[in-house]
GUZA-113804 format. One record per residue (C-alpha): residue number from 0; x negated, y negated, z. Coordinates in steps of 0.02 Angstrom, whole numbers, always signed. Layout:
(NUM,(X,Y,Z))
...
This chain:
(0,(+0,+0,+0))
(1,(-138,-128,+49))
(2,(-199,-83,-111))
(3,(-52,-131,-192))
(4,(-51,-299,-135))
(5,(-213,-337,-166))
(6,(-179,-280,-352))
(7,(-4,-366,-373))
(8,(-110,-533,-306))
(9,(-280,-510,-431))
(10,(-151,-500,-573))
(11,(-40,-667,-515))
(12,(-221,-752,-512))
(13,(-237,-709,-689))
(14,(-118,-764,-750))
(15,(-124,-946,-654))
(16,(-282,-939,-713))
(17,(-247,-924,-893))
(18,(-86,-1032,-868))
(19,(-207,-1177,-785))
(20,(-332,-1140,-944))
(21,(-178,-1166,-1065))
(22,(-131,-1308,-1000))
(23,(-293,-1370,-995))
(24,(-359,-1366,-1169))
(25,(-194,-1478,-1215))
(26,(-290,-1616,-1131))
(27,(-419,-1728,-1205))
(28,(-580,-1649,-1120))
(29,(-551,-1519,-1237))
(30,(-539,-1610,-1387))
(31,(-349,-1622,-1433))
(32,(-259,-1790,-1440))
(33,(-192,-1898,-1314))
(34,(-22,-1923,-1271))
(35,(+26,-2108,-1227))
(36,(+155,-2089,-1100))
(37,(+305,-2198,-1135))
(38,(+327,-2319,-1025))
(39,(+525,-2333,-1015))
(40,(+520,-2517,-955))
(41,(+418,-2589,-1071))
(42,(+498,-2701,-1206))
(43,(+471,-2689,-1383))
(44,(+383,-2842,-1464))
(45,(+499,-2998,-1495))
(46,(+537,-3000,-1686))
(47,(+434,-3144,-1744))
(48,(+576,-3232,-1830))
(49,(+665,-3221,-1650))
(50,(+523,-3283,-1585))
(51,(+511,-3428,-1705))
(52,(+708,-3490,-1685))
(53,(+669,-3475,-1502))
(54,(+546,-3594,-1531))
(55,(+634,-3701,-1630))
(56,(+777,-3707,-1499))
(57,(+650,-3742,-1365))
(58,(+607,-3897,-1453))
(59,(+791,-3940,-1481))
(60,(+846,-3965,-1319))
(61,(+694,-4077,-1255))
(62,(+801,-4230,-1190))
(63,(+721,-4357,-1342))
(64,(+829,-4518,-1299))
(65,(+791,-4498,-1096))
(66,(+617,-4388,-1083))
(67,(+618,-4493,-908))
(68,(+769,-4355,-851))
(69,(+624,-4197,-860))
(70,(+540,-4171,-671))
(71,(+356,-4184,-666))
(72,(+365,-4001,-685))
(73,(+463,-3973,-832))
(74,(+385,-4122,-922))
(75,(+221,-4023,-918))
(76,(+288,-3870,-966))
(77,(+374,-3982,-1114))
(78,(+219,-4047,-1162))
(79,(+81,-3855,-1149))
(80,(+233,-3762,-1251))
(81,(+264,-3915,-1379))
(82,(+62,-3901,-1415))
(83,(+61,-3699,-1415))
(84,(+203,-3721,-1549))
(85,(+117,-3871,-1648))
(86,(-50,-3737,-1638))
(87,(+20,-3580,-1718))
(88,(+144,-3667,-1823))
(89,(+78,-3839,-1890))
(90,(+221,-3907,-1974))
(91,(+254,-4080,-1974))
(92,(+427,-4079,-1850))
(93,(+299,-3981,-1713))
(94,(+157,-4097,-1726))
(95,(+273,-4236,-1713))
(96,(+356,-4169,-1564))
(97,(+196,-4144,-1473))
(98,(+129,-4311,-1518))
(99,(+327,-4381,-1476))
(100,(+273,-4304,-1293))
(101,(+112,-4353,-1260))
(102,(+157,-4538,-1328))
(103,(+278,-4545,-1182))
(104,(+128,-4494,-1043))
(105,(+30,-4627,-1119))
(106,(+178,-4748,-1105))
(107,(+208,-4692,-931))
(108,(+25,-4702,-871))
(109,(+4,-4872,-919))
(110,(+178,-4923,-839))
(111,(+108,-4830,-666))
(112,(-65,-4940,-689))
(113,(+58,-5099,-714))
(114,(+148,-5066,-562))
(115,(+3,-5002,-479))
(116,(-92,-5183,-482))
(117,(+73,-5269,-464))
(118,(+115,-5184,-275))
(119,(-71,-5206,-238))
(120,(-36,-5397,-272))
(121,(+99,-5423,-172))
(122,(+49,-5314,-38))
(123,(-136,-5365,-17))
(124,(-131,-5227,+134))
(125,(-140,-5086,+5))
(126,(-316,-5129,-20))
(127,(-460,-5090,+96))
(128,(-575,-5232,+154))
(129,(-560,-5366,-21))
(130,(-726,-5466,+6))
(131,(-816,-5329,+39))
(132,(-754,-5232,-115))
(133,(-803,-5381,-201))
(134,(-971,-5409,-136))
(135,(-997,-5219,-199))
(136,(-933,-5257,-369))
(137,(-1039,-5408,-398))
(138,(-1199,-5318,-339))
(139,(-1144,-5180,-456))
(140,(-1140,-5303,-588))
(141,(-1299,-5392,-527))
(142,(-1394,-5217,-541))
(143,(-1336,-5175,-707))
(144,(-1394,-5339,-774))
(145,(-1548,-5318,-692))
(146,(-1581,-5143,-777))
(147,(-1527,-5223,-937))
(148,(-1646,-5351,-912))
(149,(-1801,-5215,-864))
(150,(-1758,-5102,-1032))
(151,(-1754,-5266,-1146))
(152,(-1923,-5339,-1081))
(153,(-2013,-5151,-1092))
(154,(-1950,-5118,-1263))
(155,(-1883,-5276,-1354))
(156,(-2047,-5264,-1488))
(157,(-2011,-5064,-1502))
(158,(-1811,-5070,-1559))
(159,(-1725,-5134,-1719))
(160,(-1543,-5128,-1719))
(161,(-1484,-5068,-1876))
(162,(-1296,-5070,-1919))
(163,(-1242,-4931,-2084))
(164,(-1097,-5031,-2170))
(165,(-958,-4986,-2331))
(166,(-955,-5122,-2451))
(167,(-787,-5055,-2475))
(168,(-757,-5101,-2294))
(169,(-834,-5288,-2290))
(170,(-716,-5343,-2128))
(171,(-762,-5205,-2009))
(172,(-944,-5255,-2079))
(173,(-928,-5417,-2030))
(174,(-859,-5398,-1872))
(175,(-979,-5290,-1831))
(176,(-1104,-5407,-1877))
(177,(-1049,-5551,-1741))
(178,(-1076,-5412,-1603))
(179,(-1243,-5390,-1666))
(180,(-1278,-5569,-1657))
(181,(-1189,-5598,-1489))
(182,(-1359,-5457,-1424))
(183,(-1477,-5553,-1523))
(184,(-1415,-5715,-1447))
(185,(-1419,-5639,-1268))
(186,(-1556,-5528,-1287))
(187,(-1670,-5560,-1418))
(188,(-1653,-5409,-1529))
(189,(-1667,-5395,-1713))
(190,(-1556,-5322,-1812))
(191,(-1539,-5271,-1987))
(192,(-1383,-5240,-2095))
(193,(-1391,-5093,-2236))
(194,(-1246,-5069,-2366))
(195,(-1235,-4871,-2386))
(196,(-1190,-4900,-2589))
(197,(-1362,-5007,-2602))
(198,(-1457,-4847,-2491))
(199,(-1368,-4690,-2527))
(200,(-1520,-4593,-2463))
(201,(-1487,-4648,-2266))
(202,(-1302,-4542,-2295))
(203,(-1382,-4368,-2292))
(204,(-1549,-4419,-2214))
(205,(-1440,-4477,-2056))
(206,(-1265,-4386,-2080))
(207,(-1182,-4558,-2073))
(208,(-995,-4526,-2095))
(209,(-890,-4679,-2017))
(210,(-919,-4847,-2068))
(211,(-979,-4967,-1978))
(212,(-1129,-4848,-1885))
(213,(-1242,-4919,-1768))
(214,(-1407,-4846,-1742))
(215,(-1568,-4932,-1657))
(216,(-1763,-4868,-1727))
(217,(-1875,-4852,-1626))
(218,(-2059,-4867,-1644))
(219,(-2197,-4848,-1538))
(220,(-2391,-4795,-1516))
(221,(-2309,-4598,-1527))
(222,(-2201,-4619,-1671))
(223,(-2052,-4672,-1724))
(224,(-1874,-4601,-1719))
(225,(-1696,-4649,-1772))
(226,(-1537,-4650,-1670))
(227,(-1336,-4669,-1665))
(228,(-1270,-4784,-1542))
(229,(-1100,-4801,-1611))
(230,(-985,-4748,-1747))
(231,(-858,-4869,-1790))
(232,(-857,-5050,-1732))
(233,(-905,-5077,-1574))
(234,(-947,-5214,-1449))
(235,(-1086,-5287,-1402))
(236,(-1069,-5234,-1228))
(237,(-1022,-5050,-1266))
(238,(-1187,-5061,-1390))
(239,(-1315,-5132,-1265))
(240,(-1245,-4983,-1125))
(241,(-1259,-4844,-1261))
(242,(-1430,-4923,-1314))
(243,(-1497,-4901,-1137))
(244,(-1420,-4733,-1122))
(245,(-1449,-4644,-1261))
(246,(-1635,-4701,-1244))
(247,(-1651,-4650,-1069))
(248,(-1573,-4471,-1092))
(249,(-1689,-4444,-1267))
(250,(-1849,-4507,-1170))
(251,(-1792,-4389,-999))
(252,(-1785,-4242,-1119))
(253,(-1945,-4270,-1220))
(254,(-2040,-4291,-1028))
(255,(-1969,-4129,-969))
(256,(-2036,-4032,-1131))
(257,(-2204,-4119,-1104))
């Protein structure tokens, strides 16, 4: 009888044995394919033209006559969908109803910085000590003029303005011209005005592309070097601080390789 048993159980190991091997060499360690196990609550993909007239509904019902009804909230939301729409689908009515939305911020930021100096004028409180914030403004200004000063008197003989112009484009030419001579009054420094049609070479030499450009070339006992301080018209002010910078960084970056 003990025999039996031990018989009847040797044979039930079998055949889990061969049942566990069967089931086994289904599986992908032994080569066959996988099964992707359907996940019963996942959705389908959205049909891309529902997708699209979703979309176009979305845009639809943004409040247009009174965008000033939308939370905070919802106005942002307006405004990251809108672009994700304009992105995929450029058409003209998307692009125009992200640019419709971010018009509106504009508008609104400058009516908070209008009302922002306007309660900070008639509640002088809502400032912290005036005179003193002053006082820290004008030495601001006093040490920027000062380090305007120091880079003019170490390298007014080494630096030509030089302003790129259209002939096509004579009035932004022009008016770039009295900014140049608004930092040659104040300053000192030369400047020289070169009509792109006269000297096609300086288009590709320099990649100019918008008209005016302002460059400045430098020369001194190392060499000499051109570079852009301004596409487009620009003031004399704006000039003279991207003058200093962009000199500044270039010279920082040619130390640190020495």
């Amino acid at each position: 009888m003990k025999h039996l048993v031990l018989t009847l159980l040797f044979i039930l190991s079998l055949q889990s044995a061969d049942s566990f091997y069967s089931d086994k060499k289904d599986t992908w360690f032994f080569g066959a394919e996988p099964v992707n196990e359907i996940d019963e609550n996942e959705t389908a993909p959205e049909p891309a033209e529902d997708r699209m007239a979703a979309e176009e509904e979305f845009v639809k019902n943004i409040p247009w006559e009174n965008l000033d009804m939308l939370s905070a909230e919802e106005f942002q939301a307006a405004i990251k969908k809108t672009k994700e729409i304009a992105v995929v689908h450029p058409a003209p009515k998307n692009i125009s109803a992200y640019i419709r939305l971010q018009k509106h911020a504009t508008d609104q930021s400058d009516r908070f910085m209008k009302a922002w100096q306007l309660a900070v004028i008639q509640d002088p409180s809502l400032t912290d000590n005036l005179p003193q914030a002053k006082r820290t403004r004008d030495n601001k200004r006093k040490n920027e003029q000062e380090e305007k000063d120091d880079f003019i008197k170490a390298n007014l003989n080494k630096i030509t303005l030089v302003m790129f112009y259209d002939e096509e484009r004579m009035g932004d030419a022009s008016t770039q011209i009295f900014e140049l001579n608004v930092l040659k009054q104040k300053y000192g420094i030369a400047f020289q005005s070169i009509s792109i049609q006269s000297n096609p070479s300086y288009e590709n030499a320099l990649g100019l592309q918008v008209y005016p450009e302002n460059w400045y070339y430098f020369q001194d006992a190392s060499g000499s070097s051109w570079r852009r301080i301004g596409a487009g018209v620009r003031g004399a002010s704006e000039l003279i601080d991207n003058l200093i910078l962009v000199h500044n960084s270039t010279e920082n970056d040619e130390n640190s390789r020495n």
